[in-house]
C-alpha beads as a LAMMPS data file, in Angstrom:
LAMMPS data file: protein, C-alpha beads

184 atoms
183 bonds

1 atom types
1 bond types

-500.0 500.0 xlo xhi
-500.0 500.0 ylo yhi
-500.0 500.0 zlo zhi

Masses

1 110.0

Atoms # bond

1 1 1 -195.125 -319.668 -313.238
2 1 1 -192.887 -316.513 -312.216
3 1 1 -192.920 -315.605 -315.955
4 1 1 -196.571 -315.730 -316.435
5 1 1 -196.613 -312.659 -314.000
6 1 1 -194.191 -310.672 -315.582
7 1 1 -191.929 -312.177 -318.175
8 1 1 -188.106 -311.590 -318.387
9 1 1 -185.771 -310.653 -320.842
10 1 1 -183.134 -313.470 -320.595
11 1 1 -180.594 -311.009 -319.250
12 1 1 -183.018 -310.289 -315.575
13 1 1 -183.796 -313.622 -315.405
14 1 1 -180.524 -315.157 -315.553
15 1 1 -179.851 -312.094 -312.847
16 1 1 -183.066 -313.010 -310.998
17 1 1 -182.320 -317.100 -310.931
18 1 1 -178.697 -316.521 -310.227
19 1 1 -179.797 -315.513 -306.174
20 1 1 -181.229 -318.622 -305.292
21 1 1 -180.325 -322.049 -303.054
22 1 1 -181.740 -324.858 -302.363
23 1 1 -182.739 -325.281 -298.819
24 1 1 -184.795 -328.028 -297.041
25 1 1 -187.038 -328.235 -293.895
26 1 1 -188.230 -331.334 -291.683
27 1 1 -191.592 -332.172 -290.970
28 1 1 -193.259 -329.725 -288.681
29 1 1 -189.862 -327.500 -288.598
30 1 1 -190.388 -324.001 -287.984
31 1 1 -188.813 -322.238 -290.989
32 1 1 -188.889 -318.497 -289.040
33 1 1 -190.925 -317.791 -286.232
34 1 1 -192.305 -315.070 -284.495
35 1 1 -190.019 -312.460 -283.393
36 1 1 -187.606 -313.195 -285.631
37 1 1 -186.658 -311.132 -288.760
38 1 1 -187.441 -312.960 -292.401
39 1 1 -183.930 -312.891 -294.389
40 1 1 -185.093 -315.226 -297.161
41 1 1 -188.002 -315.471 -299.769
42 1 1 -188.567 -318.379 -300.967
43 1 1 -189.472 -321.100 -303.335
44 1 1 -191.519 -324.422 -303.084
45 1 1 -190.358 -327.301 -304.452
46 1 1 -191.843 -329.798 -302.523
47 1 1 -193.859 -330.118 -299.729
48 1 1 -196.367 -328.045 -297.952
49 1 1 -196.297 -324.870 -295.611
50 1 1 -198.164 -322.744 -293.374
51 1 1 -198.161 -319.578 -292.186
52 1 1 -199.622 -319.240 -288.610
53 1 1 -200.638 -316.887 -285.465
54 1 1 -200.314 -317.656 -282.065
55 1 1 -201.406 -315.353 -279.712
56 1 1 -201.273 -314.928 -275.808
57 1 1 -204.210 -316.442 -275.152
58 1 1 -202.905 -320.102 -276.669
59 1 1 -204.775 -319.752 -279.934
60 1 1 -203.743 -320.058 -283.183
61 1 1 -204.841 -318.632 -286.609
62 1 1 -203.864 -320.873 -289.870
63 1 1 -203.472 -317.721 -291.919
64 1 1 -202.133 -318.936 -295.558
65 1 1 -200.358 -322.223 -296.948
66 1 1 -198.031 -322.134 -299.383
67 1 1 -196.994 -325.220 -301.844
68 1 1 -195.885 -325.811 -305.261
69 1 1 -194.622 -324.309 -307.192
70 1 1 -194.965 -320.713 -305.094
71 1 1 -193.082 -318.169 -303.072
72 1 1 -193.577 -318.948 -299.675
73 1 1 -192.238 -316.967 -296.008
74 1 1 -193.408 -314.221 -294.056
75 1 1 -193.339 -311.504 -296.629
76 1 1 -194.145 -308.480 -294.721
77 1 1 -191.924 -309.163 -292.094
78 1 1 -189.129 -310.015 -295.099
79 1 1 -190.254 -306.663 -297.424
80 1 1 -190.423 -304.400 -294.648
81 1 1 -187.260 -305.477 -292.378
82 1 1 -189.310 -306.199 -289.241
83 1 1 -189.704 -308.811 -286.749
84 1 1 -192.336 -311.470 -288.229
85 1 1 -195.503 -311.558 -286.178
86 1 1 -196.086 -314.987 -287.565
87 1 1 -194.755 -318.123 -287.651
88 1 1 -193.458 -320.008 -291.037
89 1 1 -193.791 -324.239 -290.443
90 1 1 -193.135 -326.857 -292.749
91 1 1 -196.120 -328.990 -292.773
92 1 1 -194.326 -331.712 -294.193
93 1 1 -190.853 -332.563 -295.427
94 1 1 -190.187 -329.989 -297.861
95 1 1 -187.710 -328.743 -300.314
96 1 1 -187.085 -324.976 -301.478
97 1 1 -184.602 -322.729 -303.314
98 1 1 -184.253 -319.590 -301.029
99 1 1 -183.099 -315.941 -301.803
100 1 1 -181.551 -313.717 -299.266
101 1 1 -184.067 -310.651 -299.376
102 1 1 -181.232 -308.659 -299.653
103 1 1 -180.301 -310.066 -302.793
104 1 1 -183.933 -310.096 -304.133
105 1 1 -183.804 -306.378 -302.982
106 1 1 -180.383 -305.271 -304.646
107 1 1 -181.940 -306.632 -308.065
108 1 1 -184.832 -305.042 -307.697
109 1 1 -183.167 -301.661 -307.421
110 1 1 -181.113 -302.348 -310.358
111 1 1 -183.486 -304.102 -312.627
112 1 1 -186.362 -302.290 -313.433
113 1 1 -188.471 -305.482 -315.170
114 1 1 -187.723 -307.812 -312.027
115 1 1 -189.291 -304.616 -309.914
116 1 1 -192.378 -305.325 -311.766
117 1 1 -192.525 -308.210 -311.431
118 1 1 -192.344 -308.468 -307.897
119 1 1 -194.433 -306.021 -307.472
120 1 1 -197.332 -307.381 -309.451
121 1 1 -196.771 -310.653 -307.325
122 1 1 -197.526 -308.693 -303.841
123 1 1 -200.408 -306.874 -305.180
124 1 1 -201.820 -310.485 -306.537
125 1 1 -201.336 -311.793 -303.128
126 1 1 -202.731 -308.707 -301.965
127 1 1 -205.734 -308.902 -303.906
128 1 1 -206.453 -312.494 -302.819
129 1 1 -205.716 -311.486 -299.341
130 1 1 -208.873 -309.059 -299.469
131 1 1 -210.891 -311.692 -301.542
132 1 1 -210.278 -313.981 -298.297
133 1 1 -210.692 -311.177 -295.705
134 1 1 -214.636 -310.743 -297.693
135 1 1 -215.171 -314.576 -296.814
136 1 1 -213.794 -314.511 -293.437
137 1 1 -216.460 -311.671 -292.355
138 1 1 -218.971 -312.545 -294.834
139 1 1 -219.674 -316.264 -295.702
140 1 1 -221.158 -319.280 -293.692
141 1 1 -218.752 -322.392 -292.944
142 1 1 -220.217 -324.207 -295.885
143 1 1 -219.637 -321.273 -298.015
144 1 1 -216.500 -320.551 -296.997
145 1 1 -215.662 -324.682 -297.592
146 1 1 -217.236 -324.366 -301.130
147 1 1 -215.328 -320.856 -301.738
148 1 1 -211.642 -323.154 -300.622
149 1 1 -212.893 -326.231 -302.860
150 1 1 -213.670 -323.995 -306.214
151 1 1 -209.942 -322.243 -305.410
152 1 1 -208.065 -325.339 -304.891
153 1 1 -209.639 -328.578 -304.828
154 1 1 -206.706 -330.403 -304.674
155 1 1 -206.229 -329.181 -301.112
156 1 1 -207.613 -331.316 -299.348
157 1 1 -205.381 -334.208 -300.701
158 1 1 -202.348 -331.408 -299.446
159 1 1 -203.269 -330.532 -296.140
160 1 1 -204.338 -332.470 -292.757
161 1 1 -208.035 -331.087 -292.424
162 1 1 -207.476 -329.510 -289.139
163 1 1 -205.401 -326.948 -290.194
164 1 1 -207.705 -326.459 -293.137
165 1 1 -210.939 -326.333 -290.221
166 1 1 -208.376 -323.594 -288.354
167 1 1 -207.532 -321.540 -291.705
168 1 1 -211.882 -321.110 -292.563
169 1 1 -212.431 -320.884 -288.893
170 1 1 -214.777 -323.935 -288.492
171 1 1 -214.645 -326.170 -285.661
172 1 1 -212.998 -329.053 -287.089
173 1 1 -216.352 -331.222 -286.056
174 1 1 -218.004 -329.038 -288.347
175 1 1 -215.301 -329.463 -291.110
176 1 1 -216.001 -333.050 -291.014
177 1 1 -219.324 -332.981 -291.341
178 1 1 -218.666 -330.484 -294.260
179 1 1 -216.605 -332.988 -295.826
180 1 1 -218.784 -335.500 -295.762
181 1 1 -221.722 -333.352 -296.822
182 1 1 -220.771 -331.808 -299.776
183 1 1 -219.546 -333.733 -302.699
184 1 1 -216.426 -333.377 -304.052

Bonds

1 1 1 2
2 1 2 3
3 1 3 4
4 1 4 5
5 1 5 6
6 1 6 7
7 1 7 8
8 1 8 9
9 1 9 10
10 1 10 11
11 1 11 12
12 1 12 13
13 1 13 14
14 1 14 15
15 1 15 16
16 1 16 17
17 1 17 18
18 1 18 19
19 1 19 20
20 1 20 21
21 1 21 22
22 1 22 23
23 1 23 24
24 1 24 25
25 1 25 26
26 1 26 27
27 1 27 28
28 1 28 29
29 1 29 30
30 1 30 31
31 1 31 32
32 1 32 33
33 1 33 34
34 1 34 35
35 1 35 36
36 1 36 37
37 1 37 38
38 1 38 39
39 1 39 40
40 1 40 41
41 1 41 42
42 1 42 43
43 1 43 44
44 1 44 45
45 1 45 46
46 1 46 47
47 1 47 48
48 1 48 49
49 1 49 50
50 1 50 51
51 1 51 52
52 1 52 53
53 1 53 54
54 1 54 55
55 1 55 56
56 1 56 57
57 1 57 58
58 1 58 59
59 1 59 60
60 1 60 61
61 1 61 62
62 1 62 63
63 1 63 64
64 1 64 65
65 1 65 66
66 1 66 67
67 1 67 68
68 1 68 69
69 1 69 70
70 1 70 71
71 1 71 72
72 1 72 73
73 1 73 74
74 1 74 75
75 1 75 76
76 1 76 77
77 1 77 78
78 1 78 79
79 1 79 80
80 1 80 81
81 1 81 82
82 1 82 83
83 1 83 84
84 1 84 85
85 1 85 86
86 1 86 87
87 1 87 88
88 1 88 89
89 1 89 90
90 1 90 91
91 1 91 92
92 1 92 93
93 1 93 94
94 1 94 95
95 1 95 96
96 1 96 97
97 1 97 98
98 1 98 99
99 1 99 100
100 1 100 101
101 1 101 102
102 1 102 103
103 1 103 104
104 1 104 105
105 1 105 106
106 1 106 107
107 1 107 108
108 1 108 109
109 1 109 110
110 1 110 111
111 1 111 112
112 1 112 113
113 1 113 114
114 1 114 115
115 1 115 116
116 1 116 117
117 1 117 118
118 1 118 119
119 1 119 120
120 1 120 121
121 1 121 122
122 1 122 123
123 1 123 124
124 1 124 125
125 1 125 126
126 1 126 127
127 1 127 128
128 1 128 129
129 1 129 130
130 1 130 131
131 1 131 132
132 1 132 133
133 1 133 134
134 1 134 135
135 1 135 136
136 1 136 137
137 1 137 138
138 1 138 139
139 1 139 140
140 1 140 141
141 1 141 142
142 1 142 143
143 1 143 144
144 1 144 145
145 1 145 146
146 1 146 147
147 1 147 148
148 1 148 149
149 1 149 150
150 1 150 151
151 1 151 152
152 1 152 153
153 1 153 154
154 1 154 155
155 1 155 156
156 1 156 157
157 1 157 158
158 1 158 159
159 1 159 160
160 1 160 161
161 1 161 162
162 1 162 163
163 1 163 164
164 1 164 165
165 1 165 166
166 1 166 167
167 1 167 168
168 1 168 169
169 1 169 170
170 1 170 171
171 1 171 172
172 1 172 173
173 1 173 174
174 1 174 175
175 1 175 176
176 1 176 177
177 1 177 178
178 1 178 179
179 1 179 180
180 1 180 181
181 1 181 182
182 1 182 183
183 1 183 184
């Protein structure tokens, strides 16, 4: 998968793999949360994530899930050296191989090809980022269910529907009722 963005010569990704250990998260663990600063990118194994909000008011925004195989944590928080705004929880038991950013970030500098590469990856994320900000603002709930189901269709075998109601912004009633109104 990581080659298929940018491939490697075998010298950068030996370099590139050579960063990485396996970590593992419980159930419903929070991996980094809010106000903390992200130190690791990393790598799904097994398992599934989410990315959340949680604001002052007690609510909570489902913002993106991450699964295998894919890079997974709070990636502006990580890129930029910040405090996340966000909170990274393991969904369910789940299995990784991490990268300190600073790592990630010293072969970057010094390998041109794994600079690309990265680089490509954020603007793809990027670009689906904007694809979901257009159905956020634009669709209907049933659209916006369709729009998830042609994406990933295995998702709903992945992830308890009412984090998948929170993450379109239906009322989870209305998720239901989406479920069983559309066929699969």
């Amino acid at each position: 998968m990581i080659q298929a963005v940018h491939p490697l010569p075998d010298e950068d990704w030996h370099a590139f793999t050579g960063i990485w250990r396996p970590f593992s998260a419980k159930r419903k663990e929070i991996i980094t949360a809010a106000g903390e600063k992200e130190k690791y990118l990393y790598f799904v194994l097994e398992g599934v994530q989410r990315i959340y909000y949680y604001d002052e008011q007690d609510r909570e925004a489902t913002l993106v899930f991450t699964y295998a195989p894919s890079f997974g944590g709070v990636l502006d928080a990580m890129m930029l050296g910040q405090a996340s705004r966000y909170f990274y929880e393991a969904l369910t038991a789940s299995v990784f191989l991490r990268a300190a950013y600073s790592e990630v970030e010293t072969i970057m500098k010094n390998t041109p090809a794994v600079e690309t590469m990265v680089r490509l990856g954020v603007t793809n994320a990027l670009s689906g980022l904007l694809e979901r900000l257009v159905e956020i603002q634009c669709y209907s709930s049933e659209d916006k269910f369709r729009k998830l189901l042609q994406r990933s269709p295995h998702i709903l075998q992945l992830v308890p529907h009412k984090y998948l109601a929170n993450y379109l912004g239906i009322d989870p009633t209305n998720f239901s009722k989406l479920i069983n109104k559309i066929r699969i």
